[in-house]
N, C-alpha and C positions, 0 to 999 in steps of 0.2 A: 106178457107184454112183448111185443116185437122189437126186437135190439135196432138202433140206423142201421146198424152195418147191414142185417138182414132184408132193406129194403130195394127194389128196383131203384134205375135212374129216373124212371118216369115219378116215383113216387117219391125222390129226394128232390125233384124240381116245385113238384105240388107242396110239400112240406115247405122248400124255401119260401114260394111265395107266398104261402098265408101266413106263413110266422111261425108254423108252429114248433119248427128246430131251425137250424142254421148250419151252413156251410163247416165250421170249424168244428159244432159237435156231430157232424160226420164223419166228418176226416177224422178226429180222434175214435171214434168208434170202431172207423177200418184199420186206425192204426195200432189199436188195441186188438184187434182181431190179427193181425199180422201177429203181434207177439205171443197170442194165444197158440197158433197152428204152428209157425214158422219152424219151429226145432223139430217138427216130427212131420213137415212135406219138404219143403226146400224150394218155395215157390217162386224165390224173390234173390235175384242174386244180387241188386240192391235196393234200398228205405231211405228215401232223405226226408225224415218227419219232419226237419225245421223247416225245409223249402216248401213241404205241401201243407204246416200250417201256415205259414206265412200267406199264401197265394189262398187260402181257406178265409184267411181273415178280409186280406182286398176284395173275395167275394163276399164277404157277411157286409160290410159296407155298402158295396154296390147292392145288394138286396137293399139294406134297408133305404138306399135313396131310390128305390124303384126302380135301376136302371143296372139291373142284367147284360150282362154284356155278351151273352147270348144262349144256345140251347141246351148247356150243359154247363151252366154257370156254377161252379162250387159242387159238382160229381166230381167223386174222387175216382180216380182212372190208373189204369197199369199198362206197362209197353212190353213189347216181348225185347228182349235183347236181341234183338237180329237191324230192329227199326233205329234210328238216331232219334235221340232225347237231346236237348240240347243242355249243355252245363254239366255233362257226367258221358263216360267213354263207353261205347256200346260193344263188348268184348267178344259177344255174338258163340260164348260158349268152348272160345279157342285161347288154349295158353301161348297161341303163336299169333295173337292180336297183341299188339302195347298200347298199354291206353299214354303212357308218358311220352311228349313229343309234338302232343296235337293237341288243339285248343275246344274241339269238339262243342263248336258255336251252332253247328245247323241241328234243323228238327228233321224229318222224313215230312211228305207231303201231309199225310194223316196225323201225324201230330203236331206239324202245325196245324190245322185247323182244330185238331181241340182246344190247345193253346187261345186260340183266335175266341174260341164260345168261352174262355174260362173255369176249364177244366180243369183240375186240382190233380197230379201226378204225383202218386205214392213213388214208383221207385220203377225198376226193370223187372221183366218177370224172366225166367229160367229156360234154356234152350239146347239142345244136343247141338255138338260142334256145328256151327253154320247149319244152324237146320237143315241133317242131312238123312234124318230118321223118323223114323212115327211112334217113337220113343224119348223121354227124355230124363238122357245123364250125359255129364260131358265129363272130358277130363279135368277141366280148368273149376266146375264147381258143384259136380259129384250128381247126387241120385234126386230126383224130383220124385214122391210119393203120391198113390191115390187118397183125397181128402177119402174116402169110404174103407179105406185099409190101405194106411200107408206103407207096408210091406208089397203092395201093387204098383204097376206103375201107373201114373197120370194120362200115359199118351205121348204124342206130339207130334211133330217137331213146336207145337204152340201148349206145350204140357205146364207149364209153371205158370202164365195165365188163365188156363181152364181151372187148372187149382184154387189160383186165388177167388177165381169170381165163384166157385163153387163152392170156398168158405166164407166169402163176407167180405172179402181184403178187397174193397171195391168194388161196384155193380157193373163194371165194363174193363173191358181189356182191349189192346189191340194185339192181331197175331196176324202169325203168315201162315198160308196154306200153298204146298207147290204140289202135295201129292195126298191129300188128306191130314195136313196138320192143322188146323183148327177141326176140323169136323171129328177126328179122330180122338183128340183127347176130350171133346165136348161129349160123345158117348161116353167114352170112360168114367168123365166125372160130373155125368149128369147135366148141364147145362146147354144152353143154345148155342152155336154159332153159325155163320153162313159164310161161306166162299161165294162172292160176287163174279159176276161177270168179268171176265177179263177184260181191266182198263177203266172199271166202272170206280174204282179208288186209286187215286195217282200213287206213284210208283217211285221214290228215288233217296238211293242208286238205284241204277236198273240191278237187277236179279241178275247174278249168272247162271241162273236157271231158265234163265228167257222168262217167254210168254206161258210157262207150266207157273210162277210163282203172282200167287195173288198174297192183298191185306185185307183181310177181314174182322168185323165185329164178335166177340166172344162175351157173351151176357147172359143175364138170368131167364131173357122170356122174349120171345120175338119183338113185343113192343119196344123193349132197352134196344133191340140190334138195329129196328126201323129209323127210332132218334139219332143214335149214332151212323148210321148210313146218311143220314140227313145232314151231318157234319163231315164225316169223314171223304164223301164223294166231292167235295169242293173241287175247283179245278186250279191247276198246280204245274207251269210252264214247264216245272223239270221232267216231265215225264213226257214224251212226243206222244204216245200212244192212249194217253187218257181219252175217254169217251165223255165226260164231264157228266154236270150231278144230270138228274131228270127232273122232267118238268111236274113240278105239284108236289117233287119227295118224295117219299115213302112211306112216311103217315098215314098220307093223304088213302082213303081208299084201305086201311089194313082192316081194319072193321066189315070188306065187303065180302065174308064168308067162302064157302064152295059150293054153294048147292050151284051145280049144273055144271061144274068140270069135269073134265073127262080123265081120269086117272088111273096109268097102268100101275098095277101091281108085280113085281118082278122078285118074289122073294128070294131065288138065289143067284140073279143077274147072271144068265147064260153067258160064262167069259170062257166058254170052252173047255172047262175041266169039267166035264162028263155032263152040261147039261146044267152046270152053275156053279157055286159055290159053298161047298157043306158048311151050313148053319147052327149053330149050337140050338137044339130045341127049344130053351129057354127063352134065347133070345129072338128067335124063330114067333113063335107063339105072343111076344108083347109086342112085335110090327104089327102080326093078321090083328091084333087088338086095336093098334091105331087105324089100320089100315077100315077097320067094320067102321069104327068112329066116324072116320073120313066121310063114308057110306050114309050112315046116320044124319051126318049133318046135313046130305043132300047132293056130294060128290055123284058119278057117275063113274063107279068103280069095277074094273075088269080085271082078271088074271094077265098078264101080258108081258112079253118080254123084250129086249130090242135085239135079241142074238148076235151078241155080240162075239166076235174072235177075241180072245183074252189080248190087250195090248199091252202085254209087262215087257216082254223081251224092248216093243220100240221104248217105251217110258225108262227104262234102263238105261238104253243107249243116250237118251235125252238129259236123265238128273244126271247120269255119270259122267257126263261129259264135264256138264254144268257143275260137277264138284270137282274135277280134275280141273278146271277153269278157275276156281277158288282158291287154288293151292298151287299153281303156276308158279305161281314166283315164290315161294318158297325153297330153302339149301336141303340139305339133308340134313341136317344138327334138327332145322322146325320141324320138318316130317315126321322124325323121330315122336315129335310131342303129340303129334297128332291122337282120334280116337285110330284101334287097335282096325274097323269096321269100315271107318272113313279110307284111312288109308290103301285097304284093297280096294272099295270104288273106286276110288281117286286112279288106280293105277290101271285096273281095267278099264274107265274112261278117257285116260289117255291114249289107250290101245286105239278107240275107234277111228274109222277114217272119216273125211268129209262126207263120200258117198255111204257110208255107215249111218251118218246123221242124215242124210239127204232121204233115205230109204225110211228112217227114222217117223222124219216129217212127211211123206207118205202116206203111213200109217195113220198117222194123226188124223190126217185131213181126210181118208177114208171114212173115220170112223167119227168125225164133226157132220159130214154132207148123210154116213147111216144115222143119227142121233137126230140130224135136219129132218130127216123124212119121217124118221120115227112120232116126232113131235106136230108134226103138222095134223098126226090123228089123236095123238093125246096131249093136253094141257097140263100134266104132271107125271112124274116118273117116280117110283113109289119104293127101298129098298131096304136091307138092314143099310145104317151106317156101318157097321163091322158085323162080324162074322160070330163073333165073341165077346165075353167080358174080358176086365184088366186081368194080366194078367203079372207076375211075378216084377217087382220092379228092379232094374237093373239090366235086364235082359233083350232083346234088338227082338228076340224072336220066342216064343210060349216053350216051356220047357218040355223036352218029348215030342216036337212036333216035328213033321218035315220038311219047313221050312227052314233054308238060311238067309235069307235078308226082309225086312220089316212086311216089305210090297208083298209077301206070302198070305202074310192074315190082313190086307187092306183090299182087298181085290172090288170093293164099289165105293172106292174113294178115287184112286187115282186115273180112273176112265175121265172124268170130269174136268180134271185139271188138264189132260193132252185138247178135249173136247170144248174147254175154255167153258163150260154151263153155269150158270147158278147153283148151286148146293146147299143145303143144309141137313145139318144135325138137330131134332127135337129129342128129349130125353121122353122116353114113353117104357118104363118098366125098369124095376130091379131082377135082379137073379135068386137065385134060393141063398146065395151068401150077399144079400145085400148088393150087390154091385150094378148101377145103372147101365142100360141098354138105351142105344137113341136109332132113329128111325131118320132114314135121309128123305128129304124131298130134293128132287131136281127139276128146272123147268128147262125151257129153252134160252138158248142164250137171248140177257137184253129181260127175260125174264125174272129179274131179281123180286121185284115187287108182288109178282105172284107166289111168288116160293113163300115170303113172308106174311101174308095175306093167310097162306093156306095153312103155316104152323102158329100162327095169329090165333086160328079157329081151332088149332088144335089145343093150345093153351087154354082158350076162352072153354073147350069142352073138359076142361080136366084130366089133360092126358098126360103130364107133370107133376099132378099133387100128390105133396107128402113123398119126394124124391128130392133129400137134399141128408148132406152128411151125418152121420149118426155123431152125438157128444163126445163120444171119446177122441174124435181125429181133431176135437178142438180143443182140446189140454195143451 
């Protein structure tokens, strides 16, 4: 028998309405599934079960007098700690946050509006200091674990939500992606998520990451991220740069398959290191698998690349800045607290000059107008999400590698975020030690609802099943 926790939000809304469970025996089911995982991932840097049955029950009410108070009326939900939750201090993964001092009354754009549908808030999910890595441990509350071998890590910088919605602790999360952090730990641990369009989900505070920092949907199956983009794109005065929701949603139309799109395939996305980026065979071999799928269902599928020039150097110049801009006002006693990793970005961020950034943003915008062009001859762009599986948890960078900073092993994640595109993560394969592999799609920008459309039909063909954590990571 299927446990609630283990269900979609689509399918805990169908359940609300015809009676057949309720609001609060969900919420107790995810909140039994917290206590099940929690000591051996570290998903959740806080759980306030009184607050989220409480608000479980105002919804079991509202069901039963027919009057939903809206699209995700009594889903229980998680925030990443980067976002404001209102009623509880958003510490953002940094011992040089205080939460004592502030009343910590507002929501972020996105949470309010799930507030607004009725959404049921377990607690915060886990974050590397200021989402500054595509890893997540901080100093302030330690190591986040792969739900598939918690000895691996999650991902991130959105790794302690990917967790949860990959064990049950809720069928939806919100995260932030500035360089691949929701798509990155959504490989890792098997699950959807999508980086929208930049401005397509209001935004506030603004990022001091700029316009590289999106919020996105982190779920079990493209349908759960559709609903939730349905909510979450609401429009939201604090943000100037919102694009507001789109007309019809994202529902609307997920059902309308791929036969007849044009879709490159790019397995090792030409960024300049000799021709792409070496790909674990593994996980090489369960793309060209989605990738034939694709094919199968009626795609128009070609080998193709957009040769790209690797932009790490500009994207560096950009987050580092953006994290040297986080840490600005801080003395030297705070710095000290800092991560060990942050603290040299932080300081070669500083280094840069205006014309540094300006050269920066250059780059970017070269490589949005090659991506422009690119797309006007194909309707999807086809890659690994990562290069690899998880890999040792604790770690910024895979042990033995040549890499020293995260953006080493993310190289088709973070083109996306300077390029502002649509993105996602579909989980399509395990490794030979069990460990999920996901497959990015990208569109063009403005493109969200095609992206999800097309991993819609990937789900609908079975290119997920029987990819979800083994028993033991839920002792």
């Amino acid at each position: 028998m299927t446990e609630l926790s283990d269900l979609t939000a689509v399918q805990l809304v169908e359940g609300y309405a015809s009676g057949a469970f309720s609001p609060v025996e969900a919420t107790r089911a995810a909140l039994h599934r917290i206590e099940r995982t929690e000591g051996a991932v570290n998903a959740f840097v806080r759980v306030d079960a009184e607050d989220a049955l409480g608000r479980a029950a105002e919804s079991e009410r509202r069901w039963l007098r027919g009057e939903p108070a809206g699209l995700l009326d009594g889903v229980p939900v998680s925030v990443k700690d980067i976002l404001l939750l209102r009623g509880g201090p958003t510490l953002r993964g940094s011992r040089t946050v205080r939460a004592e001092g502030r009343a910590w009354e507002e929501d972020a754009p996105a949470v309010a509006r799930l507030r607004e549908h009725g959404a049921v808030f377990l607690g915060k999910t886990t974050t590397p200091e200021f989402g500054w890595k595509g890893v997540t441990d901080s100093p302030r509350h330690g190591v986040t674990g792969n739900p598939y071998d918690p000895g691996r890590t999650a991902g991130g910088s959105s790794g302690g939500s990917a967790a949860a919605v990959a064990l049950g602790a809720g069928p939806l999360s919100l995260g932030t992606d500035g360089g691949g952090s929701v798509r990155i730990p959504a490989s890792f641990c098997g699950i959807f998520a999508l980086k929208p369009t930049y401005g397509r989900v209001p935004i506030y505070p603004a990022s001091p990451f700029g316009t590289l920092a999106h919020v996105g949907p982190m779920t079990r199956d493209a349908a759960d991220a559709a609903l939730l983009m349905d909510v979450i794109t609401g429009p939201d005065w604090r943000d100037w740069s919102q694009l507001g929701p789109v007309p019809g949603g994202f529902r609307d139309g997920l059902g309308g398959g791929v036969a007849g799109l044009r879709v490159a395939y790019a397995p090792g996305l030409g960024t300049g290191r000799g021709g792409g980026a070496p790909v674990d065979p593994q996980v090489a071999d369960a793309v060209r698998r989605a990738v034939e799928l694709l094919a199968g269902l009626g795609a128009h599928v070609e080998e193709a690349d957009p040769g790209l020039t690797d932009p790490v150097d500009a994207f560096h110049t950009l987050w580092f800045s953006g994290a040297a801009r986080v840490v600005q006002h801080l003395g030297e006693e705070d710095r000290e607290l800092l991560d060990p990793g942050l603290r040299e970005v932080c300081e070669q961020g500083a280094a840069y000059s205006a014309l540094d950034y300006l050269a920066a943003v250059d780059v970017r915008m070269a490589l949005g107008v090659a991506m422009g062009r690119f797309h006007e001859r194909y309707d999807l762009l086809v890659t690994p999400t990562l290069p690899i599986t998880a890999f040792e948890a604790g770690a910024e960078v895979p042990k033995d590698s040549h890499h020293t900073r995260w953006t080493g092993w993310t190289p088709f994640t973070y083109p996306f975020n300077l390029t502002q595109q649509p993105a996602a993560s579909v989980p399509c394969g395990l490794d030979r030690d069990g460990l999920p592999i996901g497959v990015q799609l990208v569109a063009a920008r403005h493109g969200d609802a095609l992206v999800l459309r097309a991993a819609h039909a990937l789900y609908e063909a079975g290119v997920a099943d029987g990819i979800r954590p083994p028993a033991p990571a839920q002792r």
